[in-house]
C-alpha positions in Angstrom: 6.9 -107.3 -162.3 6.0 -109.7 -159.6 2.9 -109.4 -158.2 2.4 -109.2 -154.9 -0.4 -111.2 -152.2 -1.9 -107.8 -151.5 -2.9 -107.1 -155.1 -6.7 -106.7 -156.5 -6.7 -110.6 -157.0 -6.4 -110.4 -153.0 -10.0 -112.1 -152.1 -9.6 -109.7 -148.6 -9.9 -106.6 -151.2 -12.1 -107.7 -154.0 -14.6 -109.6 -151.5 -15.0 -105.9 -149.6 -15.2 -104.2 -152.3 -17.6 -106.7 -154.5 -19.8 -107.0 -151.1 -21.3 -103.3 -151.8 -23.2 -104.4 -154.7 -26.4 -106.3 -154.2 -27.0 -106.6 -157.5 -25.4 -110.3 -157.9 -27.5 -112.7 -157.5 -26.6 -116.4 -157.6 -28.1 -118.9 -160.6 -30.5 -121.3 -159.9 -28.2 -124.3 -160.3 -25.6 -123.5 -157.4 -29.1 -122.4 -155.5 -30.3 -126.5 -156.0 -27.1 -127.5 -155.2 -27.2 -125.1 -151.6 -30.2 -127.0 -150.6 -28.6 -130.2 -150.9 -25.4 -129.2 -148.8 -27.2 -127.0 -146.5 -31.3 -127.1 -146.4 -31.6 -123.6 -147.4 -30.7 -121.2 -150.2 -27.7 -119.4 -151.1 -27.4 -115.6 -149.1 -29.6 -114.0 -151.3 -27.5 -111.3 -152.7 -24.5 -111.9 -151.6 -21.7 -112.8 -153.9 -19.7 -115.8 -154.0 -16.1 -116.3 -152.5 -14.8 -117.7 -156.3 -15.3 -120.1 -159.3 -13.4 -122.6 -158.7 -12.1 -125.5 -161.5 -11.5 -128.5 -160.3 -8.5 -130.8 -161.2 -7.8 -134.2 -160.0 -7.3 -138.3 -160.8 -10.4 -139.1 -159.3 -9.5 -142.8 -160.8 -5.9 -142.7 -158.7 -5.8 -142.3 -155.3 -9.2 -141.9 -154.1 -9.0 -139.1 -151.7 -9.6 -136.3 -154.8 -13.2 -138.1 -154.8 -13.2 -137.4 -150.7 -12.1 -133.5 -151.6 -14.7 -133.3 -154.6 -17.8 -134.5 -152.2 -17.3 -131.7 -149.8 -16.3 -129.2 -152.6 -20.1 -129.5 -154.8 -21.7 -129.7 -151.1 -20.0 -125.7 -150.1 -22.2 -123.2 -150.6 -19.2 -120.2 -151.2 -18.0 -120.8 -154.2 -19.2 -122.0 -157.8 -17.9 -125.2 -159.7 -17.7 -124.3 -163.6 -15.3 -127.2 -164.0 -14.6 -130.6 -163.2 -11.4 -132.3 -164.9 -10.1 -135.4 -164.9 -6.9 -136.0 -165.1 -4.0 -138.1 -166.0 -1.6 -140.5 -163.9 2.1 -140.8 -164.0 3.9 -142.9 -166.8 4.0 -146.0 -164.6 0.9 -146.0 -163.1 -0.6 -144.7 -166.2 -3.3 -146.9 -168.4 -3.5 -144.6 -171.2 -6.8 -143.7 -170.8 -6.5 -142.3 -166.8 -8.1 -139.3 -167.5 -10.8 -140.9 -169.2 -11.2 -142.8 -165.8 -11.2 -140.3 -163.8 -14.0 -138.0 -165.5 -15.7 -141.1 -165.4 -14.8 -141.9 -161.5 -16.4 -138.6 -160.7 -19.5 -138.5 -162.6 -19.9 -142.1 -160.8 -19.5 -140.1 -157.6 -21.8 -136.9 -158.2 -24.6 -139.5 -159.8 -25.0 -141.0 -155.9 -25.2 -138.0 -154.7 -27.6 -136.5 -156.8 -25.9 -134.2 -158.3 -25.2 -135.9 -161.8 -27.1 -133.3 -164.1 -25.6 -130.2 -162.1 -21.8 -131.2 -163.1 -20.6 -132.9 -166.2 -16.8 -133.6 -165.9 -14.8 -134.0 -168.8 -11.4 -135.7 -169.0 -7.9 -133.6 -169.7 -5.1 -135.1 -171.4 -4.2 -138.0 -171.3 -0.3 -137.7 -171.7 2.2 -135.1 -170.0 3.8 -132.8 -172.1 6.3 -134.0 -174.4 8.9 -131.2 -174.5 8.6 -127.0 -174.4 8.4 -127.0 -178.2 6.3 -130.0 -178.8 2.8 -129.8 -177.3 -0.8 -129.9 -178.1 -4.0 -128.1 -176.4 -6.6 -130.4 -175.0 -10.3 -130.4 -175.2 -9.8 -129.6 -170.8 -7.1 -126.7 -171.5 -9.3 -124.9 -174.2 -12.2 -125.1 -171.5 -9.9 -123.6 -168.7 -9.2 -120.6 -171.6 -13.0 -119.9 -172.0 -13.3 -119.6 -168.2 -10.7 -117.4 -167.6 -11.2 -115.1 -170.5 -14.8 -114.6 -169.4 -15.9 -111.0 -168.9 -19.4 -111.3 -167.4 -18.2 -113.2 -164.3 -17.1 -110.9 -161.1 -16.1 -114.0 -158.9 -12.2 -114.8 -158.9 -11.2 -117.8 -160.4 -9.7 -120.2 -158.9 -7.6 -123.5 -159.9 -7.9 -126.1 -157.2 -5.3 -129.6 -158.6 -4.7 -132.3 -156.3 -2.7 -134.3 -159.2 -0.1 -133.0 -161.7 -0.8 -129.1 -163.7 -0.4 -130.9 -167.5 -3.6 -129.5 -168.6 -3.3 -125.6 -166.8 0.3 -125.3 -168.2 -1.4 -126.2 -172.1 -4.0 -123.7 -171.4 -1.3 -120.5 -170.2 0.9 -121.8 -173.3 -2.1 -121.1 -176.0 -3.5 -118.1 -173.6 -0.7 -116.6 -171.4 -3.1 -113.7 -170.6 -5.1 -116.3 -168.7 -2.3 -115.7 -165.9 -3.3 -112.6 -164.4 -6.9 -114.1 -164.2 -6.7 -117.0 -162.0 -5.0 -118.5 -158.7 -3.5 -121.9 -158.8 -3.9 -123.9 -155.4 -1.9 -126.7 -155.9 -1.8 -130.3 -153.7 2.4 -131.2 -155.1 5.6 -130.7 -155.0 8.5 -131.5 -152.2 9.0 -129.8 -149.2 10.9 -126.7 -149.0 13.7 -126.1 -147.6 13.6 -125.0 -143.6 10.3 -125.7 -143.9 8.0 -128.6 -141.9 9.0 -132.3 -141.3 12.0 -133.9 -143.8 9.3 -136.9 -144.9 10.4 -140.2 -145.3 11.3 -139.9 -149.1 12.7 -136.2 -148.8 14.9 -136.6 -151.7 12.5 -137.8 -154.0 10.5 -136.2 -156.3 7.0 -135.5 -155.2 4.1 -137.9 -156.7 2.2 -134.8 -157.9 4.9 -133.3 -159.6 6.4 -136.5 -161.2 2.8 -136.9 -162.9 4.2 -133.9 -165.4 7.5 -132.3 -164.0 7.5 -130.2 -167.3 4.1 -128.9 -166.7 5.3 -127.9 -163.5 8.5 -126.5 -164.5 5.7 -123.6 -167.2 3.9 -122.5 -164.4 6.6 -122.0 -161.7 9.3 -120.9 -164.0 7.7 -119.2 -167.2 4.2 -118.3 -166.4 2.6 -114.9 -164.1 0.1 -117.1 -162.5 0.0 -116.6 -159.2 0.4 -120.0 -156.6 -0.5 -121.1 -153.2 1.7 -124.3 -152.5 0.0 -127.1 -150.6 3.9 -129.4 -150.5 4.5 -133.0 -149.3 5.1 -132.5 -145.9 1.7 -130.1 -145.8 -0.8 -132.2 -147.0 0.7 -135.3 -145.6 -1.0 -134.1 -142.3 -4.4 -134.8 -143.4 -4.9 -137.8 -141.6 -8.5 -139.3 -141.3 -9.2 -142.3 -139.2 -9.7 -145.8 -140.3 -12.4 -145.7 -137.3 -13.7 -142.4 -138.9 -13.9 -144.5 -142.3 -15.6 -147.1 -141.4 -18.1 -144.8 -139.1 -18.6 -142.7 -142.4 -19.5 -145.7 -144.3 -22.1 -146.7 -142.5 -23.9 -142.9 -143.1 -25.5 -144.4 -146.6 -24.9 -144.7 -150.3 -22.1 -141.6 -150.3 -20.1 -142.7 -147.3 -19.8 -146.5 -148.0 -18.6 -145.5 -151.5 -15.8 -143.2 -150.4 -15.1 -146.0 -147.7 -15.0 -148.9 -150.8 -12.6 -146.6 -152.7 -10.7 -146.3 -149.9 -10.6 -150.0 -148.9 -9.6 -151.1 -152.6 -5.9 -149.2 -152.1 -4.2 -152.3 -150.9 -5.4 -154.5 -154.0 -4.8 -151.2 -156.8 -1.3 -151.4 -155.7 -1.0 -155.2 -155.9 -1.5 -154.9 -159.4 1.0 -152.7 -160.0 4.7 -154.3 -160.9 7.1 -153.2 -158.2 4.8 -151.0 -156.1 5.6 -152.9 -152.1 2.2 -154.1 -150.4 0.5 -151.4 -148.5 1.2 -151.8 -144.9 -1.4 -152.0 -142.4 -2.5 -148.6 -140.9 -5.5 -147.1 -138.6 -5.3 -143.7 -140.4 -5.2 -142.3 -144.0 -4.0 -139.2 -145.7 -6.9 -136.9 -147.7 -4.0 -135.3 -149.0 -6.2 -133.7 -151.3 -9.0 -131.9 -148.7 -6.8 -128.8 -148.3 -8.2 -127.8 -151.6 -11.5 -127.5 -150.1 -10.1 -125.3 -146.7 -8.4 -122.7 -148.7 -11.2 -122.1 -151.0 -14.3 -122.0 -149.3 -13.6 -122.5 -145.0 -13.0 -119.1 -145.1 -14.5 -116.3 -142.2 -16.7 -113.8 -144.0 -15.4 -110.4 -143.0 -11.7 -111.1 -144.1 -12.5 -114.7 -146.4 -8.7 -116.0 -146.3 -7.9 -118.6 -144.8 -6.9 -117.6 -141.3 -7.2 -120.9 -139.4 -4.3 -122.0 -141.9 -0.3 -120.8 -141.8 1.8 -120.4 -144.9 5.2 -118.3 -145.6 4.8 -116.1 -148.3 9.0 -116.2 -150.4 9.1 -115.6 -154.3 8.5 -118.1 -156.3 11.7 -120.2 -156.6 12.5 -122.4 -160.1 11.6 -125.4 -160.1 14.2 -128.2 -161.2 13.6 -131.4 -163.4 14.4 -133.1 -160.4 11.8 -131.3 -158.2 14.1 -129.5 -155.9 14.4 -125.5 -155.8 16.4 -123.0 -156.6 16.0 -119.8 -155.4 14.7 -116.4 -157.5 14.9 -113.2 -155.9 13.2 -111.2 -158.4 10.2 -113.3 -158.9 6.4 -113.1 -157.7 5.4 -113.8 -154.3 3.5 -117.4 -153.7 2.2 -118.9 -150.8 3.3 -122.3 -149.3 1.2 -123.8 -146.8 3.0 -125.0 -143.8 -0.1 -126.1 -141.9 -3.9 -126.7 -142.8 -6.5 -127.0 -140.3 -7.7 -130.6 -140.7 -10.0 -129.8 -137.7 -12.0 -127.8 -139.4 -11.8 -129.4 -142.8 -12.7 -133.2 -141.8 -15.4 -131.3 -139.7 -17.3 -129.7 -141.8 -16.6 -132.5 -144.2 -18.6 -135.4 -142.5 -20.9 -132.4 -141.8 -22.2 -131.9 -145.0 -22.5 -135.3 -145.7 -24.6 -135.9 -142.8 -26.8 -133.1 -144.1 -26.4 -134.6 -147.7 -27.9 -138.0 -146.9 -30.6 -136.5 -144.4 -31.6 -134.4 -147.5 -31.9 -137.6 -149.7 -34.0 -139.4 -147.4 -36.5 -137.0 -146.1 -37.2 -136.5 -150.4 -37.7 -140.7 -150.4 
């Protein structure tokens, strides 16, 4: 039966109902980690919006590291995993997911926060076929996290790269689908919806990192998804001015800013990737991951500055087009994100980050 946005996975519902207990109190890791992003400690007593895992290829395009920054610096929700993960076939090194656990552990150890997060690396292929596939160390850890009794928080699975190692944890542990939200950065535009995109007929990056692990968890699986598609994120645009102001903040900013200024040579390595043009602005595609989670208003936490169409969730072809399903469950695809807010509270909490760091000098 398809579920619908108004169920008891609902945040509106559980975060009303979960808000009359003042019994939850919040560990003393997240606390340490409140005082870095915000000076203080966490609402004492007062639960947290979700746990969310994070999924990304912090050693690809470098505006997952932008979106995992801001996430360990929000107060709201809890981080019980990190995961790095894979590139597609021709960008791929073999070892991208290695990388990337390593790109972000790189990034949390300037900020400090090296010994609150310890990211481990997914898989490092996509799936090979339906019948032919293999749990990873990443997709066994998802598992535990979902089947967990003692935590009240929703869970929540933030990916702002391809879903290879979600899909190998729902095909070892399909119950794991009616215990966790997907909010994925991928996929093409949908029909009637936003801006046609220059490459509208393409498939997506995100998707073509592992269209079969995709094609599970549109097509097969019960878990429920908010869409963050091409022409979506694609309006996440951050200033080249706002860069280079950022990296002049300290240690945190002028690394972002150096991940972000190596793009041009990456891709020159790359056979029969064109140069990068000249811009002044570029897209943190990935940052919606950080608005829909935790930018929320207290009273009613969803994300109201935000618009999305809720439609059942279509199938998804190899190709990454869709067909429609009229009897499936309900998803949400995001239209519009508020970058205002995001990119915000963003240099924000990096501000307060670095002024943290030096008043302990």
């Amino acid at each position: 039966m398809a579920k619908t946005l108004l169920n008891i996975k609902n945040w509106g519902e559980w975060i009303v109902s979960l808000a009359m207990d003042r019994r939850l109190f919040v560990g003393s890791a997240i606390a340490g980690l409140a005082s870095v992003a915000g000076g203080g400690a966490v609402w004492g007593g007062q639960p947290l919006l979700a746990r969310v895992i994070l999924d990304n290829d912090f050693a690809g395009d470098p505006d997952g590291l932008f979106q995992l920054a801001h996430h360990v610096l929000c107060r709201a929700v809890s981080i019980p995993l990190i995961i790095g993960s894979h590139l597609p076939g021709h960008f791929a090194s073999g070892h991208d997911a290695r990388d990337s656990a390593d790109r972000a552990r790189e990034l949390l150890t300037i900020m400090g926060l090296g010994k609150v997060h310890d990211p481990i690396a997914g898989s490092e292929t996509s799936i090979a076929s339906r019948s032919s596939w293999q749990s990873s160390k990443a997709s066994k850890a998802i598992v535990r996290e979902a089947m967990r009794e003692d935590a009240k928080e929703p869970l929540i699975y933030a990916a702002g790269a391809g879903l290879t190692d979600l899909a190998l944890a729902w095909l070892s542990e399909p119950k794991i689908g009616q215990r966790i939200r997907l909010i994925w950065i991928g996929g093409n535009k949908h029909k009637g919806l936003g801006n046609p995109g220059a490459k509208s007929d393409e498939p997506e990056f995100n998707f073509s990192i592992d269209p079969l692990a995709a094609q599970v968890i549109f097509n097969e699986s019960d878990i429920e998804i908010w869409q963050v598609p091409s022409d979506a994120y694609s309006q996440m645009l951050f200033s080249n001015a706002e860069l280079e102001e950022l990296g002049g903040t300290g240690p945190l900013g002028a690394y972002l800013q150096a991940r972000v200024d190596a793009i041009p040579e990456m891709f020159a390595k790359i056979p029969g990737v064109p140069p990068v043009p000249a811009s002044d602005a570029y897209v943190l595609g990935d940052s919606p991951l950080v608005t829909l989670t935790a930018l929320v208003p207290p009273m009613q936490p969803d994300p109201a500055s935000c618009r999305y169409v809720a439609m059942p969730t279509p199938r998804l072809l190899d190709n990454g087009a869709y067909a429609d399903r009229a009897d499936s469950r309900l998803m949400r695809v995001y239209t519009q994100i508020d970058a205002g807010l995001t990119f915000r509270d963003m240099l924000a909490r990096f501000r307060i980050a670095q002024g943290g760091r030096d008043e302990r000098r």
